[in-house]
CHARMM internal coordinates of N, CA and C (Angstrom, degrees):
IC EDIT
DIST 1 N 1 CA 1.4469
DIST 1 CA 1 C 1.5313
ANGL 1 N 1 CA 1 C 111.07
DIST 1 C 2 N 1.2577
ANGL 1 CA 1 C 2 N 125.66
DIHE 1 N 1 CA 1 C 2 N -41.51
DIST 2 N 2 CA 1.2244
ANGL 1 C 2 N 2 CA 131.70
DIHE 1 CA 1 C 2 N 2 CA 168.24
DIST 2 CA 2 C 1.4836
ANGL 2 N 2 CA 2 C 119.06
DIHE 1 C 2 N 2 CA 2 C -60.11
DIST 2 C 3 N 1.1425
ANGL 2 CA 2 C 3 N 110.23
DIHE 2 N 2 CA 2 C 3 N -37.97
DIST 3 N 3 CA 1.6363
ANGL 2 C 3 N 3 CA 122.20
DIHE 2 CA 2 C 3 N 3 CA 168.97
DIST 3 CA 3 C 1.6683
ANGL 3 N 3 CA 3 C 110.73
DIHE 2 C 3 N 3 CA 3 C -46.99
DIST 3 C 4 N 0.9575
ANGL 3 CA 3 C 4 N 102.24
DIHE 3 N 3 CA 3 C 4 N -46.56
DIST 4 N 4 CA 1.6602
ANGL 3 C 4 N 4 CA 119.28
DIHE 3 CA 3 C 4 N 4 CA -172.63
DIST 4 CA 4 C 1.5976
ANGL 4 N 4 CA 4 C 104.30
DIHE 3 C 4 N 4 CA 4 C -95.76
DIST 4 C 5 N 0.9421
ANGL 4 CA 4 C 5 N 130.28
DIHE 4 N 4 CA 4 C 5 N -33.64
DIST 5 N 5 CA 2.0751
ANGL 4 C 5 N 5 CA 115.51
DIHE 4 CA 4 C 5 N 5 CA 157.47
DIST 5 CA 5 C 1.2809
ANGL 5 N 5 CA 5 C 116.57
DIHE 4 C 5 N 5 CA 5 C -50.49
DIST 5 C 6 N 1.6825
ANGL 5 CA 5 C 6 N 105.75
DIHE 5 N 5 CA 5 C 6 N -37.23
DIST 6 N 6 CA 1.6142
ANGL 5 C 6 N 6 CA 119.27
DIHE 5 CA 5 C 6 N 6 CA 179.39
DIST 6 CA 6 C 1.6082
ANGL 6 N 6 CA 6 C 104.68
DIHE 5 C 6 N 6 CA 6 C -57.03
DIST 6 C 7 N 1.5495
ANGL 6 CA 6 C 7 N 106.86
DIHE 6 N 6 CA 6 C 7 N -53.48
DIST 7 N 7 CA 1.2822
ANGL 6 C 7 N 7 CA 102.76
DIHE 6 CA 6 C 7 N 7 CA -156.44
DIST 7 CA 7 C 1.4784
ANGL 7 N 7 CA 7 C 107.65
DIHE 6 C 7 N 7 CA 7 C -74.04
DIST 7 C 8 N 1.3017
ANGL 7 CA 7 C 8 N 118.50
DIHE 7 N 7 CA 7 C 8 N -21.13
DIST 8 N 8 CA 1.5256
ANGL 7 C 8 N 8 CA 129.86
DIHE 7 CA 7 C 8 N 8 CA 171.72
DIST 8 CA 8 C 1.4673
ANGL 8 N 8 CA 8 C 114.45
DIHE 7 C 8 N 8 CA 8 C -61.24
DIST 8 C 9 N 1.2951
ANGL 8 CA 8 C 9 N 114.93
DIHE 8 N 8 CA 8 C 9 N -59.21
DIST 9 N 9 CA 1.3427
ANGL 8 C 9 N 9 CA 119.75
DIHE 8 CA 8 C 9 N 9 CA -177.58
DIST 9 CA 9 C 1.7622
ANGL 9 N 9 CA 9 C 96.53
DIHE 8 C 9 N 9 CA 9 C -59.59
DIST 9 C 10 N 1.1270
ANGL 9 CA 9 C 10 N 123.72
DIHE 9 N 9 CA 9 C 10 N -45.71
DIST 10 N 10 CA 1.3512
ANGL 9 C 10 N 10 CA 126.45
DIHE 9 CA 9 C 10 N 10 CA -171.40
DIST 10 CA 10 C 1.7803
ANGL 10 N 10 CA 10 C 116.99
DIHE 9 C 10 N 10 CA 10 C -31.42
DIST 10 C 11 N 1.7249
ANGL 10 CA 10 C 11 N 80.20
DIHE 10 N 10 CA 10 C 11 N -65.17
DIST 11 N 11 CA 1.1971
ANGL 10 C 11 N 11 CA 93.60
DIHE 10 CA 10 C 11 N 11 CA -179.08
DIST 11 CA 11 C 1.5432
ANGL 11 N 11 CA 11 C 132.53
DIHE 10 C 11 N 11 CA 11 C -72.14
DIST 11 C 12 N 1.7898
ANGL 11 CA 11 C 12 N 111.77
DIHE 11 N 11 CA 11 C 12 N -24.07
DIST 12 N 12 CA 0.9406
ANGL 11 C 12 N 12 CA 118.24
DIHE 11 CA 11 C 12 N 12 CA 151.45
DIST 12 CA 12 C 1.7012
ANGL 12 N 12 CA 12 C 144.66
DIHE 11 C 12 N 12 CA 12 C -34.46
DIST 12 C 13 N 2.0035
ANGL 12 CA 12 C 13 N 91.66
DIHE 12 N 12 CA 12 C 13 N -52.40
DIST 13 N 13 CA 1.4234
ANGL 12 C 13 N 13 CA 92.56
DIHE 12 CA 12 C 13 N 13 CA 161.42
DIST 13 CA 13 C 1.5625
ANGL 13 N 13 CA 13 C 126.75
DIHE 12 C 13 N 13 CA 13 C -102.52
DIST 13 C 14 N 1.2202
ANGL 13 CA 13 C 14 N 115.93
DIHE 13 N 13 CA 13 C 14 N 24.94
DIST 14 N 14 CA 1.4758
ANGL 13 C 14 N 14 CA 122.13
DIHE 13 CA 13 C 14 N 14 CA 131.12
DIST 14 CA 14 C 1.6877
ANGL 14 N 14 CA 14 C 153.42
DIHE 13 C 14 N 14 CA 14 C -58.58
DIST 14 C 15 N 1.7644
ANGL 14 CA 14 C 15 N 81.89
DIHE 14 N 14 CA 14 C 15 N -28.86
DIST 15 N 15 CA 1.0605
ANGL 14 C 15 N 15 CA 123.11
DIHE 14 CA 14 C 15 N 15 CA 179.98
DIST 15 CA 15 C 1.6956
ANGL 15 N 15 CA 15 C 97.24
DIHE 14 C 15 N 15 CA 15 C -75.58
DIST 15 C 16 N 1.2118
ANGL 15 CA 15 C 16 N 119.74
DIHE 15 N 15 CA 15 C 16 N -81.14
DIST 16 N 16 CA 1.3995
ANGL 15 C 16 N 16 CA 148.37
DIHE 15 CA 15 C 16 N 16 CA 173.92
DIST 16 CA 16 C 2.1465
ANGL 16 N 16 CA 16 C 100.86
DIHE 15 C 16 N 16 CA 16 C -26.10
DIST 16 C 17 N 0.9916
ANGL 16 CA 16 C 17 N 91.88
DIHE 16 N 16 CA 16 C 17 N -53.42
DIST 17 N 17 CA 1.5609
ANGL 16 C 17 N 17 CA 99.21
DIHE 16 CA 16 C 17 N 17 CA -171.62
DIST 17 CA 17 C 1.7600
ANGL 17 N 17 CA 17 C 103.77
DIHE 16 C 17 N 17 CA 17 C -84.66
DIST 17 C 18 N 1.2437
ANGL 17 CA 17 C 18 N 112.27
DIHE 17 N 17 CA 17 C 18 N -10.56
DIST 18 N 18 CA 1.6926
ANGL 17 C 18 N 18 CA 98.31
DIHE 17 CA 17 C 18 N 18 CA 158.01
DIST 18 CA 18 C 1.6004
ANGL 18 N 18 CA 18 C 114.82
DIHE 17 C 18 N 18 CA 18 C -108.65
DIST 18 C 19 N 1.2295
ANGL 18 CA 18 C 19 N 97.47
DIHE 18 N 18 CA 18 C 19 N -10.17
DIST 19 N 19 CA 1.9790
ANGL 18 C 19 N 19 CA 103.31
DIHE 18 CA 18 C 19 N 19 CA 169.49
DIST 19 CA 19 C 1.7089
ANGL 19 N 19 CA 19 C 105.86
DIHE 18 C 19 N 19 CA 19 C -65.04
DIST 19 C 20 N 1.6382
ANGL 19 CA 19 C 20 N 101.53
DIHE 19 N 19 CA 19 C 20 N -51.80
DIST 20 N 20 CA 1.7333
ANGL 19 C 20 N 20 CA 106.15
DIHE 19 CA 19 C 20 N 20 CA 171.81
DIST 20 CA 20 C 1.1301
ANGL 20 N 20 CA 20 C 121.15
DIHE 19 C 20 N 20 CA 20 C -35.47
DIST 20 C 21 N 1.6483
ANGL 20 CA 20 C 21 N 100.59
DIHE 20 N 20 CA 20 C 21 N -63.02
DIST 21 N 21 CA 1.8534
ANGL 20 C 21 N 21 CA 109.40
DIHE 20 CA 20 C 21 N 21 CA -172.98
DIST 21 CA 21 C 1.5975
ANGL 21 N 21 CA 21 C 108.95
DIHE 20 C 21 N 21 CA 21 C -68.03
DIST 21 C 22 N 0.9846
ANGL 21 CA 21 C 22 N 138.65
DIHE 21 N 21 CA 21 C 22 N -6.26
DIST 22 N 22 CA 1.3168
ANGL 21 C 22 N 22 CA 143.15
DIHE 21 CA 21 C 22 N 22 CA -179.70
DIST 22 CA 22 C 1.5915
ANGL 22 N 22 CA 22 C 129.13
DIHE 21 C 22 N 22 CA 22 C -133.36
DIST 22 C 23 N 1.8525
ANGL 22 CA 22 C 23 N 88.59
DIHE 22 N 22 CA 22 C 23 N 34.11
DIST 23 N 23 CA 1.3107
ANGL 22 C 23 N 23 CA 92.99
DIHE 22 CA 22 C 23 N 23 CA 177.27
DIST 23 CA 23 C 1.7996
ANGL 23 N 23 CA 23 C 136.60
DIHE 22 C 23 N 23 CA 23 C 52.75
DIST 23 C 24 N 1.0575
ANGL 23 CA 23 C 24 N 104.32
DIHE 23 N 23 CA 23 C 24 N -0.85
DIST 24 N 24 CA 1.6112
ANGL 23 C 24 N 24 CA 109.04
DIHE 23 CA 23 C 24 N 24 CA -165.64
DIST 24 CA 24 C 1.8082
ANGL 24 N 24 CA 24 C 88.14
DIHE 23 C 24 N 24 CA 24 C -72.05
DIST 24 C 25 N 1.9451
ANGL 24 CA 24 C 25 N 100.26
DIHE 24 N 24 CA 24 C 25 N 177.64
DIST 25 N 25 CA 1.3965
ANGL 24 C 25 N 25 CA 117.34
DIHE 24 CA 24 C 25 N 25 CA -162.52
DIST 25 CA 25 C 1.8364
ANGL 25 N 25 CA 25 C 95.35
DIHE 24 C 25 N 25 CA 25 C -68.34
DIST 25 C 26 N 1.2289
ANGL 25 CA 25 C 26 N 132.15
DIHE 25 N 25 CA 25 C 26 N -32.52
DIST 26 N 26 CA 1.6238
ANGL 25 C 26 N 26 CA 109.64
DIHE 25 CA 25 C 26 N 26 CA -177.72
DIST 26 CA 26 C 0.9419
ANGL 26 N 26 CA 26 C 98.50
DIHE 25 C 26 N 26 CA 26 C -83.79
DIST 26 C 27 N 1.3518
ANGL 26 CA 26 C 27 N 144.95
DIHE 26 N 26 CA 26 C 27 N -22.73
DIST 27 N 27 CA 1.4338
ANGL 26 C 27 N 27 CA 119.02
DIHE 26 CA 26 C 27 N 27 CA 175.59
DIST 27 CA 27 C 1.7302
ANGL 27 N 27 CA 27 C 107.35
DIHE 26 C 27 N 27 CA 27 C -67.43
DIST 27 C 28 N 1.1764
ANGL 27 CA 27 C 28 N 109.03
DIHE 27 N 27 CA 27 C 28 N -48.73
DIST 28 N 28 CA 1.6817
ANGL 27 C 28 N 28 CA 81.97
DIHE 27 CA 27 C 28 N 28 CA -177.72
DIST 28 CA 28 C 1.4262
ANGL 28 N 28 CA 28 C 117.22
DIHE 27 C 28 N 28 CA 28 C -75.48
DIST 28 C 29 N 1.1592
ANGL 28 CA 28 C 29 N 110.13
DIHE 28 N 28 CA 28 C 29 N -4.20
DIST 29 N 29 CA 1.5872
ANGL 28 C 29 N 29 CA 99.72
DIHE 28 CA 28 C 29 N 29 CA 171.65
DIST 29 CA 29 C 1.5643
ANGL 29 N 29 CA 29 C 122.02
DIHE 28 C 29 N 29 CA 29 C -69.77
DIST 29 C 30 N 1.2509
ANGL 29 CA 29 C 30 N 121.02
DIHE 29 N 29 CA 29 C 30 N -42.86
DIST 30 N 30 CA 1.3966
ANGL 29 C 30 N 30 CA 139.38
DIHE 29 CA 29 C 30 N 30 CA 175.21
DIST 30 CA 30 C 1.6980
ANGL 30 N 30 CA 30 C 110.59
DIHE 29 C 30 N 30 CA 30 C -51.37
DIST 30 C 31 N 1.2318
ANGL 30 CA 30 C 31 N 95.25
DIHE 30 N 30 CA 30 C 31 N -16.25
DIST 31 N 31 CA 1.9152
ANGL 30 C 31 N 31 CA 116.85
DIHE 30 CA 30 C 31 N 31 CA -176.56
DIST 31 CA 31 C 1.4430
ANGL 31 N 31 CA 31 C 101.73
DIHE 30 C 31 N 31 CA 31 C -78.92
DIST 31 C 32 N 1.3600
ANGL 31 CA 31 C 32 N 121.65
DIHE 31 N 31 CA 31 C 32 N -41.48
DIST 32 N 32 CA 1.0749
ANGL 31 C 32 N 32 CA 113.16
DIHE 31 CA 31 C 32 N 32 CA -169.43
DIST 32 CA 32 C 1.9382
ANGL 32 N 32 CA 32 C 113.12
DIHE 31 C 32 N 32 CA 32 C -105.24
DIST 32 C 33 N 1.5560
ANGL 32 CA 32 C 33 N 90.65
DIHE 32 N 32 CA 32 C 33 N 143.98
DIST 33 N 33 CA 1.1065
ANGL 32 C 33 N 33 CA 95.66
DIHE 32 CA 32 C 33 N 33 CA -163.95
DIST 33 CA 33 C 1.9241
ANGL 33 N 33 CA 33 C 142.34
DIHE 32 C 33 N 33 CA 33 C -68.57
DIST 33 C 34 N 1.2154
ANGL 33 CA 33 C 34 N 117.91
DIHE 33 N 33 CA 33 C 34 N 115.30
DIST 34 N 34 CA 1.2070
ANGL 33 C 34 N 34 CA 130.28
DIHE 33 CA 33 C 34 N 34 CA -174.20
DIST 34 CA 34 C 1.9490
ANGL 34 N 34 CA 34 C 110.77
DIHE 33 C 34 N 34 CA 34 C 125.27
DIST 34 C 35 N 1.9007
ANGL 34 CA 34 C 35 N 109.54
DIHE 34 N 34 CA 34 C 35 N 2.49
DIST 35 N 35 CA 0.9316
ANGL 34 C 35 N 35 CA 88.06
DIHE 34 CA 34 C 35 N 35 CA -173.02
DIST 35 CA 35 C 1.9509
ANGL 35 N 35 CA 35 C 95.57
DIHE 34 C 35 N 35 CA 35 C -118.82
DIST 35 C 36 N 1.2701
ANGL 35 CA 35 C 36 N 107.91
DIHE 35 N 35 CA 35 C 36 N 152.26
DIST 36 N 36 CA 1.1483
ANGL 35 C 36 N 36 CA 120.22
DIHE 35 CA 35 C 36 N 36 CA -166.21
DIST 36 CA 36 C 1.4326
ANGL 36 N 36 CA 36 C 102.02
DIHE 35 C 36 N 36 CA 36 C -96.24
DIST 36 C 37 N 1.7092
ANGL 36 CA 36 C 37 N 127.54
DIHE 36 N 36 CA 36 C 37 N 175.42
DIST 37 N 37 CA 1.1534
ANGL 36 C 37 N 37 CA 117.67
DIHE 36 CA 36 C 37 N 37 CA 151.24
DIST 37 CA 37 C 2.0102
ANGL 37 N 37 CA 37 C 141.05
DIHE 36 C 37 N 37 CA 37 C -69.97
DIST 37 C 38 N 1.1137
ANGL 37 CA 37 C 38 N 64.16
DIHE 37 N 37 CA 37 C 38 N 2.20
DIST 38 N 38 CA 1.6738
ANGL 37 C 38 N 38 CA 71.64
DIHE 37 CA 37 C 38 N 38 CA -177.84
DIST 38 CA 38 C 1.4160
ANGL 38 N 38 CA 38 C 117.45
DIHE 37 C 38 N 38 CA 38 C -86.86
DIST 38 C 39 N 2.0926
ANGL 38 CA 38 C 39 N 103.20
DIHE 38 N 38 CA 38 C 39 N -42.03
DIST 39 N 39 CA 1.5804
ANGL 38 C 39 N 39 CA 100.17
DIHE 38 CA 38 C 39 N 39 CA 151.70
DIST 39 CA 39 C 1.2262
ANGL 39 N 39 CA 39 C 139.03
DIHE 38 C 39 N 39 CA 39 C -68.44
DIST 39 C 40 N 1.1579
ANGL 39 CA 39 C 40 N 109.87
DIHE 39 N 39 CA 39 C 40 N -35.53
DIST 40 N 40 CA 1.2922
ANGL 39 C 40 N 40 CA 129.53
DIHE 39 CA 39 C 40 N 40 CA 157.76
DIST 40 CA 40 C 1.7643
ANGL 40 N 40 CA 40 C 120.12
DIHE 39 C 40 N 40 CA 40 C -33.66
DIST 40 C 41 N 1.0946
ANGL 40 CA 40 C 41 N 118.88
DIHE 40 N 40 CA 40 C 41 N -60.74
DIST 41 N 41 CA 1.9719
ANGL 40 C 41 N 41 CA 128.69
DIHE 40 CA 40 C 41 N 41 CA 152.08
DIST 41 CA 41 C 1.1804
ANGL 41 N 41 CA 41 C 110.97
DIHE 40 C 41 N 41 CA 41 C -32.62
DIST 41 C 42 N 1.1878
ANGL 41 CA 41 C 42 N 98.88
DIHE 41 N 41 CA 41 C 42 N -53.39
DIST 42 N 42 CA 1.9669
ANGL 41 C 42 N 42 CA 108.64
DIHE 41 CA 41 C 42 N 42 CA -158.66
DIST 42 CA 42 C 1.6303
ANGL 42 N 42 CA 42 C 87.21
DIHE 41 C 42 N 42 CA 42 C -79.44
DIST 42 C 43 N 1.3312
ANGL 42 CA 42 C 43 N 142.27
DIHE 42 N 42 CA 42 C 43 N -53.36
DIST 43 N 43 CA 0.9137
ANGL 42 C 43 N 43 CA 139.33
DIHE 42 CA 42 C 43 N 43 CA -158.30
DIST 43 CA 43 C 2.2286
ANGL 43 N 43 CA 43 C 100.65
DIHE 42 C 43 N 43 CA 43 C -60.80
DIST 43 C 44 N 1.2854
ANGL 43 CA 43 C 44 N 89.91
DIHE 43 N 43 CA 43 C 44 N -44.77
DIST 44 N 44 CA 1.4166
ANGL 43 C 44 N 44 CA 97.63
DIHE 43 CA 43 C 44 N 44 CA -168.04
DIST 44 CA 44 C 1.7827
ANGL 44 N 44 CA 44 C 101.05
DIHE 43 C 44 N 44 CA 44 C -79.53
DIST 44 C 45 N 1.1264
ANGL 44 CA 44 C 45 N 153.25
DIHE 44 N 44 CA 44 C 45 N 9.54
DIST 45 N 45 CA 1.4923
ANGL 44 C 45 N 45 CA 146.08
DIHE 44 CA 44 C 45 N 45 CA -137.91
DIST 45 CA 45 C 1.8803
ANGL 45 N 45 CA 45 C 75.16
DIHE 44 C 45 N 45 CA 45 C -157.52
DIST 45 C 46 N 0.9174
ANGL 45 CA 45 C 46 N 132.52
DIHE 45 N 45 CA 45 C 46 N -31.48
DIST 46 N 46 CA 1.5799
ANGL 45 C 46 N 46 CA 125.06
DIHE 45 CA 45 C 46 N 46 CA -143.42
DIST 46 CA 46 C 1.3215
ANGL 46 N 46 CA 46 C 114.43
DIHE 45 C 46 N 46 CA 46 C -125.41
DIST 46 C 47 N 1.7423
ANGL 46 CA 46 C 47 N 110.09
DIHE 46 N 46 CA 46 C 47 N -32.31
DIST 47 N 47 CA 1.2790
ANGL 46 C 47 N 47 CA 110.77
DIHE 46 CA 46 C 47 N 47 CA -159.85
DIST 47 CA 47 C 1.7248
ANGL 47 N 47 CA 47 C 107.30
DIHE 46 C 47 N 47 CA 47 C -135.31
DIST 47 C 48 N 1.4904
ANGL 47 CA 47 C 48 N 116.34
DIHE 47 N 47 CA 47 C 48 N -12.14
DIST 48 N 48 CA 1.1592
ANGL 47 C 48 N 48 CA 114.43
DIHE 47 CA 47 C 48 N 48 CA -164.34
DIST 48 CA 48 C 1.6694
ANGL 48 N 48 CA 48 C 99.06
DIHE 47 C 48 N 48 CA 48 C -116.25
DIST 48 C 49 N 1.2993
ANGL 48 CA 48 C 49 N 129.46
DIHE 48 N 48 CA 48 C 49 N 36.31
DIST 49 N 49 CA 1.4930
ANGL 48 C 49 N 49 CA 114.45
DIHE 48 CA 48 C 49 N 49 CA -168.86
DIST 49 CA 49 C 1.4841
ANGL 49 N 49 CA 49 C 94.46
DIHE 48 C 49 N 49 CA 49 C -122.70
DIST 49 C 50 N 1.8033
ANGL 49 CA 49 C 50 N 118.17
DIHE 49 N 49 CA 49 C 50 N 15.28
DIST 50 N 50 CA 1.4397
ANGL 49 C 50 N 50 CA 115.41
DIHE 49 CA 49 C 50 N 50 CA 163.81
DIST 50 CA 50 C 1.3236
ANGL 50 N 50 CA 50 C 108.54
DIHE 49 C 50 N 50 CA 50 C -146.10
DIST 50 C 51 N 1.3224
ANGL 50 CA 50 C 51 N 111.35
DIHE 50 N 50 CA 50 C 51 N 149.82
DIST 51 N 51 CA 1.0467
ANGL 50 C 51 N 51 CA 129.01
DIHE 50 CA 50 C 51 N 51 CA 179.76
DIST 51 CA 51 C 1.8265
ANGL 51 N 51 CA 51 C 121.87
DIHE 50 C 51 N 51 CA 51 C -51.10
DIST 51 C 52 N 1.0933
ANGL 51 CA 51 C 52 N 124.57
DIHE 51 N 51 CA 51 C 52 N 139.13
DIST 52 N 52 CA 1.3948
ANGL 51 C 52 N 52 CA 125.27
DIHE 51 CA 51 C 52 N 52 CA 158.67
DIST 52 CA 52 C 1.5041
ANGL 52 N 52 CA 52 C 127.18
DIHE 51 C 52 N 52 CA 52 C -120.69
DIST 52 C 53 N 1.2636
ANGL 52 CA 52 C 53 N 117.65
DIHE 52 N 52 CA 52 C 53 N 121.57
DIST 53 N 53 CA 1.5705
ANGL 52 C 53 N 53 CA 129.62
DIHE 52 CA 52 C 53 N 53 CA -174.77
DIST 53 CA 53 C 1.6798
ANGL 53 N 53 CA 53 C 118.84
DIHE 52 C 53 N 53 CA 53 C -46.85
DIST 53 C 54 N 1.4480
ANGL 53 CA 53 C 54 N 99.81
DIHE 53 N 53 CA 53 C 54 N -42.93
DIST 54 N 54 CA 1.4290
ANGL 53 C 54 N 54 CA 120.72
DIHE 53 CA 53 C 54 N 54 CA 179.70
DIST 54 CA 54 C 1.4926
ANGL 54 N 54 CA 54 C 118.87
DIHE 53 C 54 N 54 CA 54 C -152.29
DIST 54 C 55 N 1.5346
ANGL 54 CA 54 C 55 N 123.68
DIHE 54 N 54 CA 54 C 55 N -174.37
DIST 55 N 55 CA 1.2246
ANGL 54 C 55 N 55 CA 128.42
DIHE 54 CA 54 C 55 N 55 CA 173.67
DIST 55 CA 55 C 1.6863
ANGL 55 N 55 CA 55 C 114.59
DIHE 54 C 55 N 55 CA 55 C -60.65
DIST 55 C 56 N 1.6063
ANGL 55 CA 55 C 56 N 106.34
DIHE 55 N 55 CA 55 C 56 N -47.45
DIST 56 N 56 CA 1.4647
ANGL 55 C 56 N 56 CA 115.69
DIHE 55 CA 55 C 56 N 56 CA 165.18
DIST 56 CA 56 C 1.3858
ANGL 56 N 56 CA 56 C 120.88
DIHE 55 C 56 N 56 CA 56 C -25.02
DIST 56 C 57 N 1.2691
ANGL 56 CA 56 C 57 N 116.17
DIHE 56 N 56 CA 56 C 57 N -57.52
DIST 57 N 57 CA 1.4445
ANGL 56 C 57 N 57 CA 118.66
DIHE 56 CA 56 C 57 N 57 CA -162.24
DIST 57 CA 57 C 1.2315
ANGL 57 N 57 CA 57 C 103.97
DIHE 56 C 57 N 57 CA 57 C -92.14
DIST 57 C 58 N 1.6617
ANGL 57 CA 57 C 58 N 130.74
DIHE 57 N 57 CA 57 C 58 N -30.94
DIST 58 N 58 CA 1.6011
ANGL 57 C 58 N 58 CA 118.03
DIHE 57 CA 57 C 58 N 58 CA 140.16
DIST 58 CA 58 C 1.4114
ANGL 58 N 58 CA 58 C 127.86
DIHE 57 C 58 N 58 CA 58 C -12.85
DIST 58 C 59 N 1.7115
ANGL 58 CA 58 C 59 N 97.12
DIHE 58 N 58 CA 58 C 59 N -60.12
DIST 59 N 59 CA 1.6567
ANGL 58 C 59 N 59 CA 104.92
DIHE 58 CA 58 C 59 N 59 CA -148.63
DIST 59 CA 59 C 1.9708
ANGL 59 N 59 CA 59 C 90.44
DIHE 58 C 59 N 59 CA 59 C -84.24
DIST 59 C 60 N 1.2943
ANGL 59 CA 59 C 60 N 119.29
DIHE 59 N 59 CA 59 C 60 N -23.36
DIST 60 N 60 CA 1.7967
ANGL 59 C 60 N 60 CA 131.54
DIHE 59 CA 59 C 60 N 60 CA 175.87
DIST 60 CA 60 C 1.5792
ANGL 60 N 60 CA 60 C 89.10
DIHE 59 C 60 N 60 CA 60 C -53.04
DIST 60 C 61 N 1.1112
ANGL 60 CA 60 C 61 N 118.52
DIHE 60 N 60 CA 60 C 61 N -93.28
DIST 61 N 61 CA 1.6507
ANGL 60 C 61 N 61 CA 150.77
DIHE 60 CA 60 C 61 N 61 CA 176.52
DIST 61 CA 61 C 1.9571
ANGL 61 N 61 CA 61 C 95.04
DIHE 60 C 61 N 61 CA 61 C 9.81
DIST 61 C 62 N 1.5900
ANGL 61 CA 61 C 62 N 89.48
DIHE 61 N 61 CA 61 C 62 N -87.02
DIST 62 N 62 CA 1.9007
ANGL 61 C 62 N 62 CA 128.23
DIHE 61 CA 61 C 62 N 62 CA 166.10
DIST 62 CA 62 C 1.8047
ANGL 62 N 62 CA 62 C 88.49
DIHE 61 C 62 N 62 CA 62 C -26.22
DIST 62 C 63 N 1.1581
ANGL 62 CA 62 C 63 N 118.12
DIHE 62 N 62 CA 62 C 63 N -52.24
DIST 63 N 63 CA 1.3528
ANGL 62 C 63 N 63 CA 108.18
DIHE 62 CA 62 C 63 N 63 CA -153.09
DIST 63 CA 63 C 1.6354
ANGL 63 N 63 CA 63 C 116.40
DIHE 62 C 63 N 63 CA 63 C 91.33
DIST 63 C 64 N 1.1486
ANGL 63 CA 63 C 64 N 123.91
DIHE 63 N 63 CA 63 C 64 N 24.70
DIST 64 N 64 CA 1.4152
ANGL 63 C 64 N 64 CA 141.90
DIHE 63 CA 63 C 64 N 64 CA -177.03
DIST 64 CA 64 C 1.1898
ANGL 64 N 64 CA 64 C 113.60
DIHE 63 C 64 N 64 CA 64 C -103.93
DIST 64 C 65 N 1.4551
ANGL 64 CA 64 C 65 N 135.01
DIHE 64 N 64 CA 64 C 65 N -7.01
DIST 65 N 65 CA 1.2699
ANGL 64 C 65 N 65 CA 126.17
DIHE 64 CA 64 C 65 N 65 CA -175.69
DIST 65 CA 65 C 2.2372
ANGL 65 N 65 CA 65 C 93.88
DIHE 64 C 65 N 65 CA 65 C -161.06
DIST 65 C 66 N 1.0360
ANGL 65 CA 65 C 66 N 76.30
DIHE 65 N 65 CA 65 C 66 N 158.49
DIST 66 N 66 CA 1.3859
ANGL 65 C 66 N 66 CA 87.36
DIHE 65 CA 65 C 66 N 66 CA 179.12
DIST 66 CA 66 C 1.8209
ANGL 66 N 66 CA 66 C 109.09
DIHE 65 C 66 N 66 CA 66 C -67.99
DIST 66 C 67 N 1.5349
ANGL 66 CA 66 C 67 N 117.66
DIHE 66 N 66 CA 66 C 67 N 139.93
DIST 67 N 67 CA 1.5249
ANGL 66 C 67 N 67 CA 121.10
DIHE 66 CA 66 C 67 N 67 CA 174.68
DIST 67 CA 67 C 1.3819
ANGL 67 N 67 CA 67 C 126.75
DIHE 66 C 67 N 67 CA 67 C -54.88
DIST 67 C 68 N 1.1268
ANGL 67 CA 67 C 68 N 106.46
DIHE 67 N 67 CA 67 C 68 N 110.49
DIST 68 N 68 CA 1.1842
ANGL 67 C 68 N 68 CA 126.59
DIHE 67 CA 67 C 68 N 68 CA 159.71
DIST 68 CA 68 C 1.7381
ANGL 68 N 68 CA 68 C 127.89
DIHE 67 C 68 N 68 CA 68 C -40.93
DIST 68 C 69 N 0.7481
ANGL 68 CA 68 C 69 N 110.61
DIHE 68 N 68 CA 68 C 69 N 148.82
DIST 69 N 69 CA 1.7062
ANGL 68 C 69 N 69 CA 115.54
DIHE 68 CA 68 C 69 N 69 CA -173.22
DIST 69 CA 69 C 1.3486
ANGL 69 N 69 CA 69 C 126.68
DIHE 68 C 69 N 69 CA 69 C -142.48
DIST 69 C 70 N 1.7326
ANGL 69 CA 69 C 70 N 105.61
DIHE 69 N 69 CA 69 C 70 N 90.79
DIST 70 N 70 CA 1.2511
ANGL 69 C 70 N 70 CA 117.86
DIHE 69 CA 69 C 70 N 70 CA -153.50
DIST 70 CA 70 C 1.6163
ANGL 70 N 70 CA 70 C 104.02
DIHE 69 C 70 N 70 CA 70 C -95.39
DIST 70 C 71 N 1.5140
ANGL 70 CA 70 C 71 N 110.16
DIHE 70 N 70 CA 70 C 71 N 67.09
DIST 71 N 71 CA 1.9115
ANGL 70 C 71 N 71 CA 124.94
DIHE 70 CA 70 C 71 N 71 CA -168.09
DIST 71 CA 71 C 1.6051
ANGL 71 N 71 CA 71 C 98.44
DIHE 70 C 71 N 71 CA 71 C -103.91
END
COOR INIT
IC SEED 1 N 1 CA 1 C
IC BUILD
């Protein structure tokens, strides 16, 4: 089982270190400070594959602000 976290994380920061060199969204996320690559993935796999109108529906999304209602 450990063999296979290895190989996950492995590939993860493989992943991470060609997102860097090519500018993509985890590389600049990993830039900014407190976020790692691992949030950084999750952020990009989880949170960035739709659009948002404004900061509002960010902070809805996060669970930081009450839902928005785009009617």
């Amino acid at each position: 089982m450990l063999s296979q976290l290895s190989e996950i994380e492995a590939e993860r920061d493989a992943a991470v270190e060609v997102a860097q060199a090519s500018s993509g969204r985890i590389g600049l996320l990993t830039r900014l400070k407190g976020i790692g690559p691992e949030i950084a993935t999750m952020l990009q796999l989880e949170a960035f594959f739709r659009r948002f109108a404004n900061r509002r529906e960010v902070a809805a999304y996060a669970g930081l602000a009450p839902i928005v209602s785009t009617g």
